[in-house]
CHARMM internal coordinates of N, CA and C (Angstrom, degrees):
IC EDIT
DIST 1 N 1 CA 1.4805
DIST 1 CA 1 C 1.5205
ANGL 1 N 1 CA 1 C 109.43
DIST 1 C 2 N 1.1763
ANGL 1 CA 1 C 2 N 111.42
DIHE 1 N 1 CA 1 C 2 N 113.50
DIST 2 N 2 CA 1.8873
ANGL 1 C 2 N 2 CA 115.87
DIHE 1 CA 1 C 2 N 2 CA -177.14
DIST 2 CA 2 C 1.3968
ANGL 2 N 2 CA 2 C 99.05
DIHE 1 C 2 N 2 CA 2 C -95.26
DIST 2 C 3 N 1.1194
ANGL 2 CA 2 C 3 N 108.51
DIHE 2 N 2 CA 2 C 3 N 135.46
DIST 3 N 3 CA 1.8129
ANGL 2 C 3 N 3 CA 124.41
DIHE 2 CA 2 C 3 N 3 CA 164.91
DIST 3 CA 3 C 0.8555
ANGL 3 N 3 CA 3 C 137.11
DIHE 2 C 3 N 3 CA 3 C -122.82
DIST 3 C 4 N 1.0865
ANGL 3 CA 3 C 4 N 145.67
DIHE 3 N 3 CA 3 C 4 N 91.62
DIST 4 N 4 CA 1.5971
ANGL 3 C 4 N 4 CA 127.92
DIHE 3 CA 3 C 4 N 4 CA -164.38
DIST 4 CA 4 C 1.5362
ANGL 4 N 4 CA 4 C 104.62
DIHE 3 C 4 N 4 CA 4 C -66.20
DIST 4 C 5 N 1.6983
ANGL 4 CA 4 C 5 N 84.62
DIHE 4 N 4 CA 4 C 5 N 156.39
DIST 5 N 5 CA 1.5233
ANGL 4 C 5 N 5 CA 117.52
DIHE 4 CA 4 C 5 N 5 CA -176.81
DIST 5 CA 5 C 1.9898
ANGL 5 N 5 CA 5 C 108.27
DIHE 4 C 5 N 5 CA 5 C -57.95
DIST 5 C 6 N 0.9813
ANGL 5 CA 5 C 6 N 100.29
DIHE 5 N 5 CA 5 C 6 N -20.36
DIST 6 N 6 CA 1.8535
ANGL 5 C 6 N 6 CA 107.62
DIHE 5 CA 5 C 6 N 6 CA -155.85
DIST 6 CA 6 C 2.0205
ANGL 6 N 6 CA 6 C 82.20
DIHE 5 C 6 N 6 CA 6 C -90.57
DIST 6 C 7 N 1.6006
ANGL 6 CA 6 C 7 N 110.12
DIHE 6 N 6 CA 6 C 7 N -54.61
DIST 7 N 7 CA 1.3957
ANGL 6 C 7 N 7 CA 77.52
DIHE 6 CA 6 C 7 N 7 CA 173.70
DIST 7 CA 7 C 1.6462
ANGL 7 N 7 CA 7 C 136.83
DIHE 6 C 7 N 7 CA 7 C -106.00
DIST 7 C 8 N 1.4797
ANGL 7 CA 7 C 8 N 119.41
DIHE 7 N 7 CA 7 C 8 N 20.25
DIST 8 N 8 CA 1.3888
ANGL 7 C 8 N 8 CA 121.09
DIHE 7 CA 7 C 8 N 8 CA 146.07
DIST 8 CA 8 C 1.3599
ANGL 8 N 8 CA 8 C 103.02
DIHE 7 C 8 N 8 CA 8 C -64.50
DIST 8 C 9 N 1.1947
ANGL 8 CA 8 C 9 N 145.50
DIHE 8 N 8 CA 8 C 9 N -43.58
DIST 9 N 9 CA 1.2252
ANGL 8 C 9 N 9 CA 131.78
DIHE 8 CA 8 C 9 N 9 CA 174.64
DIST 9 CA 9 C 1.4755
ANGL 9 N 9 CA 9 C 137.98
DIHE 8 C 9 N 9 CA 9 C -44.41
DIST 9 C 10 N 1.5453
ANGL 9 CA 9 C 10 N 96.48
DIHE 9 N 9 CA 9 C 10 N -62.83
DIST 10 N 10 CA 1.3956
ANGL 9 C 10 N 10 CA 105.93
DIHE 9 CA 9 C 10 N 10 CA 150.05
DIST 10 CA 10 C 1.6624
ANGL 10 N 10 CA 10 C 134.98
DIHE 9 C 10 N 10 CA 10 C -40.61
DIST 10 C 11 N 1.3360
ANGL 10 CA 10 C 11 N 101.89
DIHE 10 N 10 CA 10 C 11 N -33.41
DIST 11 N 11 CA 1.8002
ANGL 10 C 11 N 11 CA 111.86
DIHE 10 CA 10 C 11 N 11 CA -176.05
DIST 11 CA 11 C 1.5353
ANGL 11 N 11 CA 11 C 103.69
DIHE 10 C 11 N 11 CA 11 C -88.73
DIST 11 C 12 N 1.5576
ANGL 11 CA 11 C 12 N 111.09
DIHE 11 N 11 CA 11 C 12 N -22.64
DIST 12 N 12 CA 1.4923
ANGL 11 C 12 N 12 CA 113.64
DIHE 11 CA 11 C 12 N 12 CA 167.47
DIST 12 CA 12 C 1.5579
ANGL 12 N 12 CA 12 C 110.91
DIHE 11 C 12 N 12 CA 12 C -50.24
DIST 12 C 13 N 1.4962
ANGL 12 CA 12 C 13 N 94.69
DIHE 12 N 12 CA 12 C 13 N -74.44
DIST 13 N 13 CA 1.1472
ANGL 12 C 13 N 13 CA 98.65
DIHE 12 CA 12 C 13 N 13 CA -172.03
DIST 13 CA 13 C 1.9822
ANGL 13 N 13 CA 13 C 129.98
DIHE 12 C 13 N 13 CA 13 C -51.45
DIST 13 C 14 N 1.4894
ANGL 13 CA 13 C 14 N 94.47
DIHE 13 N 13 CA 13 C 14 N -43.82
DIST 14 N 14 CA 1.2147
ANGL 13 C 14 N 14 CA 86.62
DIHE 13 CA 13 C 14 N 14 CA -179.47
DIST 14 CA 14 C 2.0291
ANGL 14 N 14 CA 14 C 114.30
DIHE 13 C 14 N 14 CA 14 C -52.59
DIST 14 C 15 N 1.0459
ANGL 14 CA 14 C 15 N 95.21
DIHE 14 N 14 CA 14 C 15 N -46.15
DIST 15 N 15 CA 1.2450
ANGL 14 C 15 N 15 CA 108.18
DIHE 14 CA 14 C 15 N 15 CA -174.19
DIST 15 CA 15 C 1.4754
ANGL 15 N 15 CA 15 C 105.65
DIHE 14 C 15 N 15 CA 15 C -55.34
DIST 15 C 16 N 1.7482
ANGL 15 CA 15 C 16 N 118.39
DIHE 15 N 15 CA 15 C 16 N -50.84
DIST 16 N 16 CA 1.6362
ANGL 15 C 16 N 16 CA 91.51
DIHE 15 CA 15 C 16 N 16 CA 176.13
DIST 16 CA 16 C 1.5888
ANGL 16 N 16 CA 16 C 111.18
DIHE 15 C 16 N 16 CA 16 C -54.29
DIST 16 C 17 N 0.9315
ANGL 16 CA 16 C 17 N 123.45
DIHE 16 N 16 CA 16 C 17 N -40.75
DIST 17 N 17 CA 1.7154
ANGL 16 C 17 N 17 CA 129.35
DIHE 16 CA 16 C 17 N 17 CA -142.27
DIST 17 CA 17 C 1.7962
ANGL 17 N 17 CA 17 C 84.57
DIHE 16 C 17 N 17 CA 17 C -69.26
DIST 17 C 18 N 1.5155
ANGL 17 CA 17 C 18 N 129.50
DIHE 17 N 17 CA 17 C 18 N -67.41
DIST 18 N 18 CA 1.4610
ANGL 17 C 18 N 18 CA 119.33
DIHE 17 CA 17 C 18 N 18 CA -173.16
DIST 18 CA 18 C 1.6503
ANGL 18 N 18 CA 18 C 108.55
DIHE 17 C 18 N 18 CA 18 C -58.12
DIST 18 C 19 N 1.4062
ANGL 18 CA 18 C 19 N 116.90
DIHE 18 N 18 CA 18 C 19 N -24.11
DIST 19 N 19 CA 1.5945
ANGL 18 C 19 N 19 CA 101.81
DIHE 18 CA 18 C 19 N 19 CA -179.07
DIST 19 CA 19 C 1.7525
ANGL 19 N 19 CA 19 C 93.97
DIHE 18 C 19 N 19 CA 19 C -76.87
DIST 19 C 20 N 1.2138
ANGL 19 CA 19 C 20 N 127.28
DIHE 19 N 19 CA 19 C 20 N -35.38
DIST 20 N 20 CA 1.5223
ANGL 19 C 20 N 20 CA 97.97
DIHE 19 CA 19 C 20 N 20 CA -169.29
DIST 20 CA 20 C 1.4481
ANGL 20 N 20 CA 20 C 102.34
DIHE 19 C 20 N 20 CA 20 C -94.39
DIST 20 C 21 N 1.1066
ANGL 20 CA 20 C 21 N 131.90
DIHE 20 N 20 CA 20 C 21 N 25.86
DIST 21 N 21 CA 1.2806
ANGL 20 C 21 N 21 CA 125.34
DIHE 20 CA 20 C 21 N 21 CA 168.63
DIST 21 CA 21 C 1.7540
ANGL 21 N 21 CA 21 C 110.40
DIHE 20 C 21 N 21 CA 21 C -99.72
DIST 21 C 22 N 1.5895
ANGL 21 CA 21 C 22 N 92.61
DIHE 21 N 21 CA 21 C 22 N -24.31
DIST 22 N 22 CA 1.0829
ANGL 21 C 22 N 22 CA 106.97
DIHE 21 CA 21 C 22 N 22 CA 165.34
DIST 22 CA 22 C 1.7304
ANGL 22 N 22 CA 22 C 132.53
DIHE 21 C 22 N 22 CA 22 C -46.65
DIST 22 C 23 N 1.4848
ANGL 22 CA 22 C 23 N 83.34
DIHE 22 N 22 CA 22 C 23 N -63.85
DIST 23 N 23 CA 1.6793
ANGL 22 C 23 N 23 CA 106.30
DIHE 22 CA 22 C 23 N 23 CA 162.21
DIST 23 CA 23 C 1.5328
ANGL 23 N 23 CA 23 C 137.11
DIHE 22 C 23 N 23 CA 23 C -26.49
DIST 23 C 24 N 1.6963
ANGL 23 CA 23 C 24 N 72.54
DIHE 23 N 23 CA 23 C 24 N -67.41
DIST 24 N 24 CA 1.4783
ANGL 23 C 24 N 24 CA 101.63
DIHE 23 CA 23 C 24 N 24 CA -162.42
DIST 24 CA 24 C 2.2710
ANGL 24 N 24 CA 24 C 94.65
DIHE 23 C 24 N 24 CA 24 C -75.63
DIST 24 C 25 N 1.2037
ANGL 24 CA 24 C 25 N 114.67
DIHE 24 N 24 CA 24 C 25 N -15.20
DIST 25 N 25 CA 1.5655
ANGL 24 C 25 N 25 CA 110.26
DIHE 24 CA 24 C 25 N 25 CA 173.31
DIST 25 CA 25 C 2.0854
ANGL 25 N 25 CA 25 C 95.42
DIHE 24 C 25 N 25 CA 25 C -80.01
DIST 25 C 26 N 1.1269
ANGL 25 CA 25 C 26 N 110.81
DIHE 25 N 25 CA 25 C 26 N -45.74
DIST 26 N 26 CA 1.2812
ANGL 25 C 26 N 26 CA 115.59
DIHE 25 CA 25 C 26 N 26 CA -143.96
DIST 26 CA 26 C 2.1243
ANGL 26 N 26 CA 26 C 92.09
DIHE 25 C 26 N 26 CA 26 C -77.66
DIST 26 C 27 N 1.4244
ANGL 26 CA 26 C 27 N 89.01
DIHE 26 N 26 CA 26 C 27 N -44.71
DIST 27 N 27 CA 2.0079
ANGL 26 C 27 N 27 CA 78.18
DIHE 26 CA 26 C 27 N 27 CA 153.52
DIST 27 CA 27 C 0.7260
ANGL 27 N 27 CA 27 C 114.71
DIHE 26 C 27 N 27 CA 27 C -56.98
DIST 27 C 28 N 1.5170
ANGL 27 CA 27 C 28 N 137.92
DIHE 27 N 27 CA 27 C 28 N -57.87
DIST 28 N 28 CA 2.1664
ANGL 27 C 28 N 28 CA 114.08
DIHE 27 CA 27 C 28 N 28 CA -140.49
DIST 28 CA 28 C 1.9321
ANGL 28 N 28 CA 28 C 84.71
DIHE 27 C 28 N 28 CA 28 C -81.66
DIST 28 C 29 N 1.0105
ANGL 28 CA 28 C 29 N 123.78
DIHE 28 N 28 CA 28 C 29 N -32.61
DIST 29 N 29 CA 1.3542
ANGL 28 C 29 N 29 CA 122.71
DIHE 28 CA 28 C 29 N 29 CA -162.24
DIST 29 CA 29 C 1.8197
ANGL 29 N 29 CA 29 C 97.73
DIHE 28 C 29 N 29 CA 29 C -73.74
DIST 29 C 30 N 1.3847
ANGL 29 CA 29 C 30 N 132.53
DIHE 29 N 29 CA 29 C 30 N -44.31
DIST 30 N 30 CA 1.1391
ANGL 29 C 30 N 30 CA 124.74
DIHE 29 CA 29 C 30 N 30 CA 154.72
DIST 30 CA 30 C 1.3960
ANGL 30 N 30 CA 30 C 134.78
DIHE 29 C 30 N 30 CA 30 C -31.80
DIST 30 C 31 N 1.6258
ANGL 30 CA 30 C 31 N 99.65
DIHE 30 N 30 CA 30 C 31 N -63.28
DIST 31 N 31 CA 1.4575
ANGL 30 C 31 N 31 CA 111.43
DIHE 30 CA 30 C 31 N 31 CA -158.66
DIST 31 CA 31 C 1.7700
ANGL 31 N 31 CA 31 C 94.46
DIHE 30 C 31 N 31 CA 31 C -69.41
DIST 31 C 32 N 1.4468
ANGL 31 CA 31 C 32 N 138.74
DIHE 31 N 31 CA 31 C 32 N -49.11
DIST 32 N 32 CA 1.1722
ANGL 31 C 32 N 32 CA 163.85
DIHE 31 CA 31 C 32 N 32 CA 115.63
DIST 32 CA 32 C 1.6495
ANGL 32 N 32 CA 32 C 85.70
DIHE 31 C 32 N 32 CA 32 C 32.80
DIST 32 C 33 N 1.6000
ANGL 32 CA 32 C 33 N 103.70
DIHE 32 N 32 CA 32 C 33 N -77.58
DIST 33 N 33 CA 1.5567
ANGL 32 C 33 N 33 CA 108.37
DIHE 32 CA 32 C 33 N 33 CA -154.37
DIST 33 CA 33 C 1.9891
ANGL 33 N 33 CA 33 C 119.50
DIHE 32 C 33 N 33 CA 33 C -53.17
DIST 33 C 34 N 2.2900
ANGL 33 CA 33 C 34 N 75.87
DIHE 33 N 33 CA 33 C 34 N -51.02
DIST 34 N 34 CA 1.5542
ANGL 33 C 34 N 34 CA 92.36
DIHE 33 CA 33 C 34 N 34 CA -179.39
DIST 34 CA 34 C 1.6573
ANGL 34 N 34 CA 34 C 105.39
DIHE 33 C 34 N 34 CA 34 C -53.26
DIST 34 C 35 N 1.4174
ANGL 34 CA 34 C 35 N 134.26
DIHE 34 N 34 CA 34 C 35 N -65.63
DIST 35 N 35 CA 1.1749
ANGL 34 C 35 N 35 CA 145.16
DIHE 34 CA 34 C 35 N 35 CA 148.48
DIST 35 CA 35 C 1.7618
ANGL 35 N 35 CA 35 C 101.20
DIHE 34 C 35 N 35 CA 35 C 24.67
DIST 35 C 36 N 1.4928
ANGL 35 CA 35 C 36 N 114.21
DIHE 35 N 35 CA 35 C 36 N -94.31
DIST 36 N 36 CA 1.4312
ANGL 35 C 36 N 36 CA 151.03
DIHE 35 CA 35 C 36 N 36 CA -173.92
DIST 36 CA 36 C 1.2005
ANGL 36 N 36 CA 36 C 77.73
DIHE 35 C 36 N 36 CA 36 C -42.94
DIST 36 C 37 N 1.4440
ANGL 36 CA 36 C 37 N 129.79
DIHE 36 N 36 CA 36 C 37 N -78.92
DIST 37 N 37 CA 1.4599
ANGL 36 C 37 N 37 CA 136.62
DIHE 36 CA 36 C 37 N 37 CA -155.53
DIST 37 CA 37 C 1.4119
ANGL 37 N 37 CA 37 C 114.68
DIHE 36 C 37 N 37 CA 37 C -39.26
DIST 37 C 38 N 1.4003
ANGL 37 CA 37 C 38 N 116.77
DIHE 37 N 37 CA 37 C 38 N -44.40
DIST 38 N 38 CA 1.5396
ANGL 37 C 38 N 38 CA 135.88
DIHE 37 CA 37 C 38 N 38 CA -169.46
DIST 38 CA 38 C 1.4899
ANGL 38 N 38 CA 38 C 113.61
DIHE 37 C 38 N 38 CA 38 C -70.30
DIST 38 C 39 N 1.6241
ANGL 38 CA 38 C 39 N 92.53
DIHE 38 N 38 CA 38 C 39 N -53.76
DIST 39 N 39 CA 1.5020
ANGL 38 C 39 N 39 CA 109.62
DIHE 38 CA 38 C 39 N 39 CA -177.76
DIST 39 CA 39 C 1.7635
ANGL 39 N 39 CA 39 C 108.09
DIHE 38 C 39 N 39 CA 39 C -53.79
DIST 39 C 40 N 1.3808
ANGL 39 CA 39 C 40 N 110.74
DIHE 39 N 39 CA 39 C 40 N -60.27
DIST 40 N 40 CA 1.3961
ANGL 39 C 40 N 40 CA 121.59
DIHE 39 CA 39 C 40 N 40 CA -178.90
DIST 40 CA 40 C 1.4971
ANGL 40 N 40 CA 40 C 101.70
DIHE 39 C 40 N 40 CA 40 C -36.65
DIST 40 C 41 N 1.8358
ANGL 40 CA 40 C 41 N 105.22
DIHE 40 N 40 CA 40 C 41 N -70.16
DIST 41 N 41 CA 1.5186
ANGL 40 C 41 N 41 CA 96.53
DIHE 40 CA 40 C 41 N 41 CA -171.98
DIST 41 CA 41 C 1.3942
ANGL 41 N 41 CA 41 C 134.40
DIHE 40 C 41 N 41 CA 41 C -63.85
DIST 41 C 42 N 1.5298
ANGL 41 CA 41 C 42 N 107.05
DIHE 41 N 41 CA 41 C 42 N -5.24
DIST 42 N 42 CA 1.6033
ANGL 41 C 42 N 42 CA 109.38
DIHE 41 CA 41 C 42 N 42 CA 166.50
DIST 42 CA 42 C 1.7768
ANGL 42 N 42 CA 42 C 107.25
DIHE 41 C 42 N 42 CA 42 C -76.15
DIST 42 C 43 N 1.4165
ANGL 42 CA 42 C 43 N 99.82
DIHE 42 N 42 CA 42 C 43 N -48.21
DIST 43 N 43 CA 1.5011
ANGL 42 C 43 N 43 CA 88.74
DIHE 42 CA 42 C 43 N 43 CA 179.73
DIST 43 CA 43 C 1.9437
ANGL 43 N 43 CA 43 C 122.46
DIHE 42 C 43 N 43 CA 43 C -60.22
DIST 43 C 44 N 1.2135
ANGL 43 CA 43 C 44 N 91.82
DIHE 43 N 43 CA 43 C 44 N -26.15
DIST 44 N 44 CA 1.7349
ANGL 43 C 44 N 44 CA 89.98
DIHE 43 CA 43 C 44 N 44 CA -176.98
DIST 44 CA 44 C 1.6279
ANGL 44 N 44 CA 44 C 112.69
DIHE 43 C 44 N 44 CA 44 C -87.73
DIST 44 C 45 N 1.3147
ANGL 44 CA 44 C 45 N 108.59
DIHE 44 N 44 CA 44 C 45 N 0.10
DIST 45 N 45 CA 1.6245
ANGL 44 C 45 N 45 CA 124.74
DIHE 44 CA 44 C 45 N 45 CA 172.15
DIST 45 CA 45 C 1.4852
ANGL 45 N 45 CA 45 C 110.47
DIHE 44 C 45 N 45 CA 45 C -95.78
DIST 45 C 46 N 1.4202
ANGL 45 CA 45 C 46 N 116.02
DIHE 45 N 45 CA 45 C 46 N -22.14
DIST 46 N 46 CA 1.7168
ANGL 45 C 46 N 46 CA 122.02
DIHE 45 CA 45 C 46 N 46 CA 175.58
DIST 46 CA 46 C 1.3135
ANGL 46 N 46 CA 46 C 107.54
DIHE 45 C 46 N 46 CA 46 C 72.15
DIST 46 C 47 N 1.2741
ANGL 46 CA 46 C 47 N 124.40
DIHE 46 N 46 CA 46 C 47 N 36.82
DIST 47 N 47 CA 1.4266
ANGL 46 C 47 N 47 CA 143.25
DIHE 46 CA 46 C 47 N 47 CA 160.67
DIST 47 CA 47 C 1.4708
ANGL 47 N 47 CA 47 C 117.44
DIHE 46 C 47 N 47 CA 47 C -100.91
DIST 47 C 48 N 1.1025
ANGL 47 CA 47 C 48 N 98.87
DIHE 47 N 47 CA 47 C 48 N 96.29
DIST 48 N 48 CA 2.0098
ANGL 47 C 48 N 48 CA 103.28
DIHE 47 CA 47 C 48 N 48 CA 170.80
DIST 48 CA 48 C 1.3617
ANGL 48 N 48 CA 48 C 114.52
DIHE 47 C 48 N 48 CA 48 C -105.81
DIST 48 C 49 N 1.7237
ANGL 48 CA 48 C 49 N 125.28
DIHE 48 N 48 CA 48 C 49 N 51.91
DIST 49 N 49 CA 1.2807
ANGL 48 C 49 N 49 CA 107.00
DIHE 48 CA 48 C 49 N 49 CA -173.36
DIST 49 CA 49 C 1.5263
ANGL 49 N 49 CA 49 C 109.85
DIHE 48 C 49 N 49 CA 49 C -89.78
DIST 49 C 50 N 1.6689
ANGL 49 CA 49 C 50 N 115.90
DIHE 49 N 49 CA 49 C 50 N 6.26
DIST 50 N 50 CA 1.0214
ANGL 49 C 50 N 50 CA 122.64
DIHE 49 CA 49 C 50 N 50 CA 177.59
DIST 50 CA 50 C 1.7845
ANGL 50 N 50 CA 50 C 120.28
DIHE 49 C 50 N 50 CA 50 C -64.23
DIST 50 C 51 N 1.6524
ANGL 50 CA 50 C 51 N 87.23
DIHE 50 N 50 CA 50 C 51 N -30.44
DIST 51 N 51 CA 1.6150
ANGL 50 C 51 N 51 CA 102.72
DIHE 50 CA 50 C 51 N 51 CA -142.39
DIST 51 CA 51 C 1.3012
ANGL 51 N 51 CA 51 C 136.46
DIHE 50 C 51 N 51 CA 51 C 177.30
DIST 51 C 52 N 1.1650
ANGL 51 CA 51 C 52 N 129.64
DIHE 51 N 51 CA 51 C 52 N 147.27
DIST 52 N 52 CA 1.8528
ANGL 51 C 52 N 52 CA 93.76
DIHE 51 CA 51 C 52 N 52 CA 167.65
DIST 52 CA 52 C 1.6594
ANGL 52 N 52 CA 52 C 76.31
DIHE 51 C 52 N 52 CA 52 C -109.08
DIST 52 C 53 N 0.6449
ANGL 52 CA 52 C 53 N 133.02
DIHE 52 N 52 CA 52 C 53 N 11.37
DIST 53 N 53 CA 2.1396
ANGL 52 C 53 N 53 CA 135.80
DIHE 52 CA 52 C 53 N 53 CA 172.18
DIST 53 CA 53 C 1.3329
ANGL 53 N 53 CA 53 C 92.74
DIHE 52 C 53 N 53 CA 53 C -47.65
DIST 53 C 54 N 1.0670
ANGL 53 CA 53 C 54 N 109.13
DIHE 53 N 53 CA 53 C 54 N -56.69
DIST 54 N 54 CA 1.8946
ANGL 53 C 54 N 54 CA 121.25
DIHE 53 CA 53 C 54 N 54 CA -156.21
DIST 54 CA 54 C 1.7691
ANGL 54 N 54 CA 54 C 89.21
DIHE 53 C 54 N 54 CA 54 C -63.87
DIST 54 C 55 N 0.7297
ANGL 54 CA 54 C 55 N 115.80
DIHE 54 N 54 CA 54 C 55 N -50.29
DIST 55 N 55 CA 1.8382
ANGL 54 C 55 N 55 CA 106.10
DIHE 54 CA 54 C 55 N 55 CA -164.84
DIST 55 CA 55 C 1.6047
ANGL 55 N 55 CA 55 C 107.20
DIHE 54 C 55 N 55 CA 55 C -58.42
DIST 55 C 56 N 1.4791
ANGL 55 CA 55 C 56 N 102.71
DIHE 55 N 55 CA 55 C 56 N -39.49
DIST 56 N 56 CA 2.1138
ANGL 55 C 56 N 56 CA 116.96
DIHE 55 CA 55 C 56 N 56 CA -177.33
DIST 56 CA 56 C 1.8999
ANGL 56 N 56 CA 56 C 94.65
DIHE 55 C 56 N 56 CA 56 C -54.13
DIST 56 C 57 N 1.2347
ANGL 56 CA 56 C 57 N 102.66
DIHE 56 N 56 CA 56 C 57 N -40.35
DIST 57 N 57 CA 1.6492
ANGL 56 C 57 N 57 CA 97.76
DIHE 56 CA 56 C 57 N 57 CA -153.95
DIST 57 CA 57 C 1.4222
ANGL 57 N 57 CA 57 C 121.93
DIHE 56 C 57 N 57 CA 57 C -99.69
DIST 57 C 58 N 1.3463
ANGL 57 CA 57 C 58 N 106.47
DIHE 57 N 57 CA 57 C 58 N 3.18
DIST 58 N 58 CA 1.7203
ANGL 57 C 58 N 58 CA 123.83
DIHE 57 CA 57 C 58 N 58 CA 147.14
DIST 58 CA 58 C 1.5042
ANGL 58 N 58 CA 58 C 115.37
DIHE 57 C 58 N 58 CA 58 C -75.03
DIST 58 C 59 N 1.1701
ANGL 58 CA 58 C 59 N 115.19
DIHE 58 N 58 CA 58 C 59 N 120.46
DIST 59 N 59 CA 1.6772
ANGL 58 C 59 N 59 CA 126.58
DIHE 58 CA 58 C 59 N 59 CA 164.99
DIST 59 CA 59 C 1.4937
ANGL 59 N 59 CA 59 C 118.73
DIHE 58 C 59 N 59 CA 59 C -73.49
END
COOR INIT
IC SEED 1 N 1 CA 1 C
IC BUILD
């Protein structure tokens, strides 16, 4: 199977660019989650040494 160099290149690239776009969604949507996660369990533990911030910014 012959390929040229010009389009493995091209398929490189595309491919990095959707895997780190990938990433970079699947962090903010992570860090986001853990975030929520923390907040909740301080509030359902009755610990506000964060804040009373933390209670405003739960929906």
């Amino acid at each position: 199977r012959e390929r040229t160099k010009g389009d493995s290149l091209v398929t490189l690239v595309v491919w990095w660019t959707l895997e780190l776009e990938v990433v970079v969604l699947l962090g903010n949507y992570r860090s986001q989650l853990v975030e929520r996660v923390y907040q909740w369990r301080l509030l359902r533990r009755g610990t506000n040494w964060i804040g009373d911030g933390v209670a405003g910014e739960i929906p």
